[in-house]
N, C-alpha and C positions, 0 to 999 in steps of 0.2 A: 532783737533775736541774735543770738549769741553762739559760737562754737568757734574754741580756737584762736579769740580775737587778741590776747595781750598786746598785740603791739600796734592796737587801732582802739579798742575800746575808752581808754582814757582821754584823748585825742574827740573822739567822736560824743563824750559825754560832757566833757568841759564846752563846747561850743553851744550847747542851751542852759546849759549853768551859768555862764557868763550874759546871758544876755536879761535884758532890764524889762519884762514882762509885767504889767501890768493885770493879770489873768489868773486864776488858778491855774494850774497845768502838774500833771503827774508822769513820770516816766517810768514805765514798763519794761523791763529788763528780762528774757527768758534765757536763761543759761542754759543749753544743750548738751551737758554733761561734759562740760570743756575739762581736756587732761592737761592743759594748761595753766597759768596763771591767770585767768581770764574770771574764774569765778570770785578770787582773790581782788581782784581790782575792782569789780563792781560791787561786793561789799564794801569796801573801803567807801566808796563813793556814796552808798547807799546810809552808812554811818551820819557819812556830814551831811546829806541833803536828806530830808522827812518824804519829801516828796518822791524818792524814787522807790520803784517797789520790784522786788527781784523775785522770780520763776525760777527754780529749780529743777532738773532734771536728773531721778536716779542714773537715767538710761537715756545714749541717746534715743530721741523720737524722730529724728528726722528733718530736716527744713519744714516741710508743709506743716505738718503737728505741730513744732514747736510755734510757727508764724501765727499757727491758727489757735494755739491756747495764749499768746500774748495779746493779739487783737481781741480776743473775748473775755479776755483780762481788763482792758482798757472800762473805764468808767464815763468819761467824756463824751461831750456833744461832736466831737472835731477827733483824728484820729491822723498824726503828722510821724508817718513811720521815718524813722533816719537809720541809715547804715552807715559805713566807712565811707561807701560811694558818697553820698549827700551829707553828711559832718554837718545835716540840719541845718 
């Protein structure tokens, strides 16, 4: 969940990219309508890895909305939220 992050988002998506998972596993991305570069880098990232899947927002919605159409986004048994705080 996402707003305003450029200078944490890439940082915080490379650290379950690199790692050697034996698992399917998908990453849920909800961009908050960032006036940022923040929507720019998780495309980017979204390009090279199949498995990340990005949320759009015309409009912000909010923390709670956004948090809550991403977790209902999610497909998985398991549901392993990471922010900036936890860099997963």
């Amino acid at each position: 969940m996402y707003y305003n992050q450029q200078g944490y988002v890439a940082d915080t998506l490379e650290a379950p990219l690199t790692q050697d998972l034996d698992v399917q596993y998908e990453i849920v991305l909800s961009d908050n309508c960032s006036s940022d570069n923040t929507t720019k880098i998780i495309e980017e990232f979204a390009k090279e890895a199949p498995h990340i899947r990005v949320l759009h927002h015309t409009a912000n919605v909010g923390i709670h909305h956004n948090w809550q159409q991403a977790i209902d986004a999610c497909t998985g048994e398991l549901i392993a939220p990471c922010t900036k705080e936890t860099m997963c």
